[in-house]
N, C-alpha and C positions, 0 to 999 in steps of 0.2 A: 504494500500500500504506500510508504513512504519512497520507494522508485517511482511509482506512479506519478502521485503528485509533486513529485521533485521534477518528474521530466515534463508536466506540465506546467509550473510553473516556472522552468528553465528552457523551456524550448517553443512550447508548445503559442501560450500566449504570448509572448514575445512576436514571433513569427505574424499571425493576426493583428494585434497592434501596430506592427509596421506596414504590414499591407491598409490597414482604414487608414493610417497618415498617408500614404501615396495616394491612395484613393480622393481622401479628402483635399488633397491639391491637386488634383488631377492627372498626377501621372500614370494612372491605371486606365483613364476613359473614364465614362461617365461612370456615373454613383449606381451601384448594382439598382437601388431602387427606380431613379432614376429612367433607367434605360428599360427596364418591366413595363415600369408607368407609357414611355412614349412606346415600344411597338404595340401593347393592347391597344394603345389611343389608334395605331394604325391599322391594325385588326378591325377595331370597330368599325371601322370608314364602309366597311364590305356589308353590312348589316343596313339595311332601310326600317323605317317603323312598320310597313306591314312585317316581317320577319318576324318580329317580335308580338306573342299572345299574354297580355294578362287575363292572367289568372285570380286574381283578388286585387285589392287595393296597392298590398307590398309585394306580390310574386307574379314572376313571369316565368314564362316557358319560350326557352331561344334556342330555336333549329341548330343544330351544327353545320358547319357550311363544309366542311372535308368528311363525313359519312351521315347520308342520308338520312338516314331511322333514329341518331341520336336527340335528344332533344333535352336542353341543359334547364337545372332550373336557377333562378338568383332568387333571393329573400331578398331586400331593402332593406327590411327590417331588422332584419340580425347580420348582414351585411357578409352572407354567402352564395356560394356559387358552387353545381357538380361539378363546371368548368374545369379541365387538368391543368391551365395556365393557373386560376385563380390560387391566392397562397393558401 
């Protein structure tokens, strides 16, 4: 147990830390979140408001656009999604 957390806190975090500082200045590309945020925004562009069915006030049901029969749902509400991008 004390190798363990000796080599994570001698190797482990260390390593991660330095990567969010390059990150956070830019020398890595954009911010992991970041770059999620703008291709779903490009994703969506494919989606018109017929595609999308509510379901109730806070849920829809949105077709998949790369296999046919799937059909994803989001809550509003509790701010999920079946979606495999979604986190």
């Amino acid at each position: 147990l004390n190798l363990l957390l000796s080599k994570l806190l001698m190797g482990v975090l260390p390593y991660y830390a330095l990567k969010q500082r390059q990150q956070e200045f830019g020398f890595e590309g954009l911010d992991i979140e970041v770059k999620k945020h703008q291709d779903t925004c490009k994703q969506a562009k494919i989606y018109v408001k017929g595609d999308i069915e509510q379901v109730t006030a806070v849920k829809y049901a949105v077709p998949s656009k790369s296999t046919a029969a799937k059909i994803y749902k989001v809550n509003l509400d509790t701010y999920m999604c079946t979606c495999l991008d979604y986190p």
